[in-house]
N, C-alpha and C positions, 0 to 999 in steps of 0.2 A: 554539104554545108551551104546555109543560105545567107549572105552577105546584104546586109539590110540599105538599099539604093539600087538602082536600075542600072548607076558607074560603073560599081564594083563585079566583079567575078571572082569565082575559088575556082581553084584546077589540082589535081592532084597528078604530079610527076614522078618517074621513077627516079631512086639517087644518081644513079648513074648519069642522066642528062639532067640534075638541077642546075649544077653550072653553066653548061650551056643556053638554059632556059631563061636562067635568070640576066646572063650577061647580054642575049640578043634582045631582050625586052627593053632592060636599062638605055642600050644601045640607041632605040626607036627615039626622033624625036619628040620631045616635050617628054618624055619619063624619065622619072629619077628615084635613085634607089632610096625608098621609106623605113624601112625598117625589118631586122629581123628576129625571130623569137622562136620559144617552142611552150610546146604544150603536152600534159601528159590525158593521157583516155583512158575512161572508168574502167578501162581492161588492161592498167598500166604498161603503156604503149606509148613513147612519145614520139609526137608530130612535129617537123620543122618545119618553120613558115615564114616563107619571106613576104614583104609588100613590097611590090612597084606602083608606085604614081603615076598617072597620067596626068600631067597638067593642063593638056588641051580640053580634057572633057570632064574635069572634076573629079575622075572617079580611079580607079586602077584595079589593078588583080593582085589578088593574092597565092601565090605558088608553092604548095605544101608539097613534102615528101616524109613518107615510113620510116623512120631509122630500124635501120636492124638490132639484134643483139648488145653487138659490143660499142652503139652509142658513136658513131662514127659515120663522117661524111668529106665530102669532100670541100674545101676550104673554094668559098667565093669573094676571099680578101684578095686574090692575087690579082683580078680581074675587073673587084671592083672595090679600091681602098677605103670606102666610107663605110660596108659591112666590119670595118675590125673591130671596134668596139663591142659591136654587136655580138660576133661571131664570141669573141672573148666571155662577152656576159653570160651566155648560156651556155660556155662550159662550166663557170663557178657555179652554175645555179642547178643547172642539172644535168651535171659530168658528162655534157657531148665534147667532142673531140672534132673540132675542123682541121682535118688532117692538110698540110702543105698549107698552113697558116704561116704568113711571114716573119713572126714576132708571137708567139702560141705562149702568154701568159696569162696568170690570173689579173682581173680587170676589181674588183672589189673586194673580193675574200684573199687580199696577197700577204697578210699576216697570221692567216690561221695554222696550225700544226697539218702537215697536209697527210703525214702521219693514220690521220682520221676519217672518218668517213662523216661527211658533210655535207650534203649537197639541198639546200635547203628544197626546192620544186619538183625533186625527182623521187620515182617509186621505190623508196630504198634505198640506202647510202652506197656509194662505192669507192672504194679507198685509188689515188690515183700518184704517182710521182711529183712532189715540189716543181712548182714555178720558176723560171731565174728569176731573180726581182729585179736587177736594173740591168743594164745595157752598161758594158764594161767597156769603157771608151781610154784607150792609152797612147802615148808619146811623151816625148820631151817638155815638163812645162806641168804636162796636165795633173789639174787636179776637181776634185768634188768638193761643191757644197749645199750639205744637206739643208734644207730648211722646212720647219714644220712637222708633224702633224697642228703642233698647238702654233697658232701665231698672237701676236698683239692684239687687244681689245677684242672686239667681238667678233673679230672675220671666223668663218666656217674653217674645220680643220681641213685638211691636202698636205700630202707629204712633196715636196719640189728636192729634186735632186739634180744639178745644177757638174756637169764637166766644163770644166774653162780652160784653156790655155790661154793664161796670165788673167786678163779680166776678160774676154771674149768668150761666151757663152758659144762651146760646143754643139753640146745637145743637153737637153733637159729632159727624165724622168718626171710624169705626176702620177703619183699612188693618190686613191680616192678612197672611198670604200667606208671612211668613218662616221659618215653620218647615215648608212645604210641601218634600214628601220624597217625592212617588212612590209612596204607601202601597200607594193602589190601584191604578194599572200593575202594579206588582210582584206583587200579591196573582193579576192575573190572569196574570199567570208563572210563578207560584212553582209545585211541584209540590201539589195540594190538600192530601196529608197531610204536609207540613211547615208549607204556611201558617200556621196557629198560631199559630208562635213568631211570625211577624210581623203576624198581626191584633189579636193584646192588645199590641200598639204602637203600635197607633193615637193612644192617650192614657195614656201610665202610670199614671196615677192611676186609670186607669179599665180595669186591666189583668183583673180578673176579668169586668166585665159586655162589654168588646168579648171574651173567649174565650169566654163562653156566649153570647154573641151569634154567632160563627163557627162554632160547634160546631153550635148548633141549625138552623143555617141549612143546613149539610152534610148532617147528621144528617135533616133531611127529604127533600133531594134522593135521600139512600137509603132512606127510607124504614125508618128505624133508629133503634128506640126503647132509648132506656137504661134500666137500670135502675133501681126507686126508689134503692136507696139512692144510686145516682153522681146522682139527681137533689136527694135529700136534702143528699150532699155540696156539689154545685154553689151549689144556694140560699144555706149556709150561707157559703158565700164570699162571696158576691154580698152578702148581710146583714151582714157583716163588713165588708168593702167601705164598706159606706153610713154603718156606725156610724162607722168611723175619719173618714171623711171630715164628718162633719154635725157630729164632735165637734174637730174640726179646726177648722173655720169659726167654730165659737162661739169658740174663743179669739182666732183672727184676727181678727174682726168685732171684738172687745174691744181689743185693740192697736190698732185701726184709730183708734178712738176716746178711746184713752190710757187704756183701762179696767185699769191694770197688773195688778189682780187677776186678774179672766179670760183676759188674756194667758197671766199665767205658772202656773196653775192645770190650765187645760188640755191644752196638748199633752203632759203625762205621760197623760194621758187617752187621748187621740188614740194614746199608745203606748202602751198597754195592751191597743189595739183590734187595733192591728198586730201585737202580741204574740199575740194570738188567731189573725190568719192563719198566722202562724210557727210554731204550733203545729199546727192544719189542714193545712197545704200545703207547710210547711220551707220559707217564705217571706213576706217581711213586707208585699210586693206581693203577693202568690200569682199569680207570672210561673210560669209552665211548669207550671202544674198542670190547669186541663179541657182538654179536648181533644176532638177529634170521635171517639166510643166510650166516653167514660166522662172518669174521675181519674184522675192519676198517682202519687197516693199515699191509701191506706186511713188510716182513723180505728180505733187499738186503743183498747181501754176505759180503759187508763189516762189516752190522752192527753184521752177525752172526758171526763173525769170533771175534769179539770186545769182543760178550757175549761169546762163547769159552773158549780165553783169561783171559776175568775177570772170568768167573765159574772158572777156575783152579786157580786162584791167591788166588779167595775166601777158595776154598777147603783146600787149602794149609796152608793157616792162619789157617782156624778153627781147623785142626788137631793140633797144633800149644796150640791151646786156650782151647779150651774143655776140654780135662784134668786137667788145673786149676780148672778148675770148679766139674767135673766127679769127677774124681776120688783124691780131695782137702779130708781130712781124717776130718778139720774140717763144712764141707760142707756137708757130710756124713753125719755127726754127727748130723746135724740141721738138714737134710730133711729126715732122715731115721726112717722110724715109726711116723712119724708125717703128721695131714691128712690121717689116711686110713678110707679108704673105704674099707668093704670085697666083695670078687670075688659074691657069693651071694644076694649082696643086689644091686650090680652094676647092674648085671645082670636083678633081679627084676625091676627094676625101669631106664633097657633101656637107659644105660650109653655109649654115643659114644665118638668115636675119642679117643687122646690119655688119654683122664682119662679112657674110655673105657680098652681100651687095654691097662692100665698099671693094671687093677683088673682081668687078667684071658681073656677076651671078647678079640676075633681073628677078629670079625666084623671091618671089612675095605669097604665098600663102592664099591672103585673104583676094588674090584676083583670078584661083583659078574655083577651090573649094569653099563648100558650104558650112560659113560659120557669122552667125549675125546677121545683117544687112550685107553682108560680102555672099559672093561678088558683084550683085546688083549693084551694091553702092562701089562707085568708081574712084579708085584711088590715084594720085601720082606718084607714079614711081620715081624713085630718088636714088640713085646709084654713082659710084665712081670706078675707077681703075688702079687706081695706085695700091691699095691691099694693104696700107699703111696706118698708123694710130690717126693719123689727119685723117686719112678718107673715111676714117670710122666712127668720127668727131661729128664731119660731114657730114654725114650718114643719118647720125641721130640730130641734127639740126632740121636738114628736113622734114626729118617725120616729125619733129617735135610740130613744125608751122601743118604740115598735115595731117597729125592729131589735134590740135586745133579747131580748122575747116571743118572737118569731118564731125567733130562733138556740137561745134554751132549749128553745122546745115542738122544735125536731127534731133538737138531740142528745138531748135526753131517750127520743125515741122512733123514733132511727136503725135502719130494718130492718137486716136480714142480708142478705147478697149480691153480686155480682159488683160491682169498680169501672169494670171496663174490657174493654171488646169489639173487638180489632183487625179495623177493618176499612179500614188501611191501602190495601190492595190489591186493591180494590171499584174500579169506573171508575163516574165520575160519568155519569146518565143524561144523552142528547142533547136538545138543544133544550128544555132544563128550567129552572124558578126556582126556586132556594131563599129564604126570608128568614127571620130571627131579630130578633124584637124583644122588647127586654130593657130592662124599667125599671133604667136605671144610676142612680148616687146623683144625679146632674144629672138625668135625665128619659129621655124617650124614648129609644134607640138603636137603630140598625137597621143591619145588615147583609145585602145583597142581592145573591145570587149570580145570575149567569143564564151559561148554558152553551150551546157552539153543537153543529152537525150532531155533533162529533166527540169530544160529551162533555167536549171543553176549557174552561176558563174563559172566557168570551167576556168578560164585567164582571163587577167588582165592585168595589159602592158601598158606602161607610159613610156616615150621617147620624148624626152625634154631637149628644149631646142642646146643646150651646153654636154647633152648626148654627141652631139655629130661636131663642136667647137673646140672640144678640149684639147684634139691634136693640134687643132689652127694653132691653137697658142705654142703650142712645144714645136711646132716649124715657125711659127711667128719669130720668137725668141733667137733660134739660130743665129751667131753672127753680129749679136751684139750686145753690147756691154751689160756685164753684173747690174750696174745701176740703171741699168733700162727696164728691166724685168714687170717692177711697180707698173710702169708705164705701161706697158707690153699690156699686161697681165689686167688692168682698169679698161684698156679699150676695149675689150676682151666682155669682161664682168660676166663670171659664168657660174652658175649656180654649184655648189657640191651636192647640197642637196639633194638637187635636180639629179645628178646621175646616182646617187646612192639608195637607190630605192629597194 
């Protein structure tokens, strides 16, 4: 298998030492566990395969092993707890069994009749024994409350299962799985240069970082460098992206809290930022605009000089505004020590973006790999320690003033040059990987193609950065009150979508 970058490597190990391979890799510094999946071969055989990351050099290996017959291996959540998810999703998908898994349920499919045979990725159905569905927590006191699948207004569905003794949040269950849609089947059906339009759907919100996540991941497979400026472009979305969204949260986190001012101060903000894409890409999502070969629409002088303009008008307000919020003494008070997460368990269980680095993790994406003007363009890191709703707040205040910078310094200094190279009708090379890892405004993302004898799609995986978060939340939560959860659960802001693919 050929892994398209001079980073990357494939190995193929026996089951027997996959644990041990993969935990002394992990182990090394600057790697970190990426993701794992499986794959099935035109001679219905399926392949497990994990990624490690190397973040000192960009690049990492990926470590495959044969499953035998009965679909069985040996579980590498014990050793390394950010694989459970994972581990979990490709038993629903295609009935493997990571044996000496710590908590060995279903992760999306935990309502279906199990009765059945379903496995939607695999060569053949195999009927398998019910999942427990929640974690049966008892004593004195205790009780459950369920909430969801459907909640108020238009939040995405999640089923929240909630043990309290009195109002003190135990532990919390989250069942997912209801907005799961096929993403990736589909993706590896679709014809590759239409994909596209259907991989920045992955997560709407997160519609420019999953397109330069599929672009680049293409885009290596050929072996096909864009141009600076379609890279300049791309960046510029992607930093667009991050501000609307960081500047979003800050009001919601406000409203969360009854903070009426930050509530309603903000999302004109927030559409100001949107305003900025709309201007970029004649869209406020910027849906249908990268693409694998470039941009689908050029940047004339006048529109940059508008976005200039309004980036400094924005700047201007929010210095203006932030400090209501920041540095608000009763604002403090509610978000400070509320929601933590310790730097240690963050870290165990593979926590990106800024809940990431509000618990200690300096992991930022866009300063080791290749996506945009990253890593050549140099960012500041912006981190704290407390692992709390405040350092999460923090978090995104940062980035919002270095999404900013970052959008000024390269329309100010957008080269001249092609936007867009059609290489529609290229065939993808055989037996090859692509991957595209793109710091989105949540963290990490990664999009991973693998192609079989006949240049077809054979997989492809997305890991959305509220893949590797969704537990933060359910230790976040631990230990404090009922009416905290809102709170909890906003600094957080994690896609369903995003993991029901």
């Amino acid at each position: 298998m050929n892994v398209a970058g001079d980073k990357f490597t494939y190995s193929i190990v026996d089951i027997d030492i996959l644990k041990r391979t993969v935990k002394e890799m992990v182990l090394c510094p600057g790697y970190r566990f990426g993701h794992l999946t499986a794959r099935v071969t035109t001679d219905d055989k399926i392949i497990l395969e994990t990624l490690v990351l190397d973040t000192n050099t960009g690049g990492g290996e990926i470590i495959a092993t044969n499953l035998p017959a009965s679909r069985e291996y040996p579980s590498i959540t014990s050793d390394i707890p950010a694989a459970h998810w994972a581990e979990r999703a490709v038993g629903d998908f295609f009935g493997i069994k990571a044996v000496g898994h710590p908590r060995w349920k279903s992760l999306i499919l935990h309502d279906l009749d199990w009765s059945i045979d379903f496995f939607p990725l695999a060569p053949g159905g195999r009927s398998r024994r019910p999942f427990d569905k929640f974690l049966n927590v008892e004593g004195e006191g205790v009780h459950e409350i369920p909430v969801g699948p459907i909640h108020a207004g238009i939040i995405e569905p999640g089923h929240f299962r909630f043990s309290c003794a009195g109002e003190i949040i135990t532990n919390l269950e989250i069942h997912l799985g209801y907005q799961h849609r096929g993403v990736e089947k589909n993706l590896a059906q679709t014809p590759w240069n239409k994909a596209h339009f259907l991989a920045e759907s992955a997560s709407s919100d997160t519609a420019a970082a999953n397109a330069l996540a599929h672009a680049t991941a293409i885009e290596k497979l050929l072996q096909f460098t864009p141009s600076p400026r379609v890279q300049y472009l791309r960046t510029i979305a992607l930093e667009i992206e991050r501000l609307a969204n960081h500047v979003g949260d800050i009001g919601a986190l406000s409203g969360d809290i009854g903070y009426s001012a930050g509530a309603a101060l903000f999302p004109p903000m927030r559409g100001a930022a949107l305003a900025l894409a709309q201007i970029l890409t004649g869209n406020r999502r910027q849906r249908w605009y990268i693409k694998p070969g470039g941009v689908r629409r050029d940047l004339d002088d006048d529109r940059r000089a508008t976005m200039i303009a309004d980036l400094g008008a924005m700047e201007k307000r929010l210095a203006e505004l932030i400090p209501l919020v920041i540095e608000n003494h009763s604002v403090i008070e509610r978000m400070e020590g509320t929601g933590r997460i310790s730097p240690s368990l963050a870290h165990d269980f593979g926590l990106v973006g800024p809940a990431g680095r509000a618990a200690s993790s300096r992991y930022d994406s866009r300063t080791s790999f290749a996506q945009g003007m990253f890593p050549d363009l140099k960012i500041e890191q912006v981190g704290f320690n407390e692992g709390d709703v405040l350092a999460r707040a923090r978090v995104r205040v940062g980035e919002i003033a270095a999404s900013i910078a970052i959008i000024r310094k390269l329309l100010i200094s957008l080269p001249a040059g092609s936007i867009f190279d059609d290489i529609d009708d290229i065939i993808l090379p055989a037996d090859s990987v692509g991957i595209g890892i793109v710091e989105a405004w949540r963290g990490e993302l990664l999009h991973w193609i693998t192609t079989d004898e006949n240049g077809s799609i054979n997989r492809y995986s997305i890991k959305d950065p509220s893949f590797n978060n969704w537990t933060g939340l359910a230790i976040a939560t631990r230990g404090n009150l009922v009416t905290d959860f809102p709170l909890c659960n906003k600094s957080f802001n994690l896609s369903y979508s995003g993991n029901d693919l």
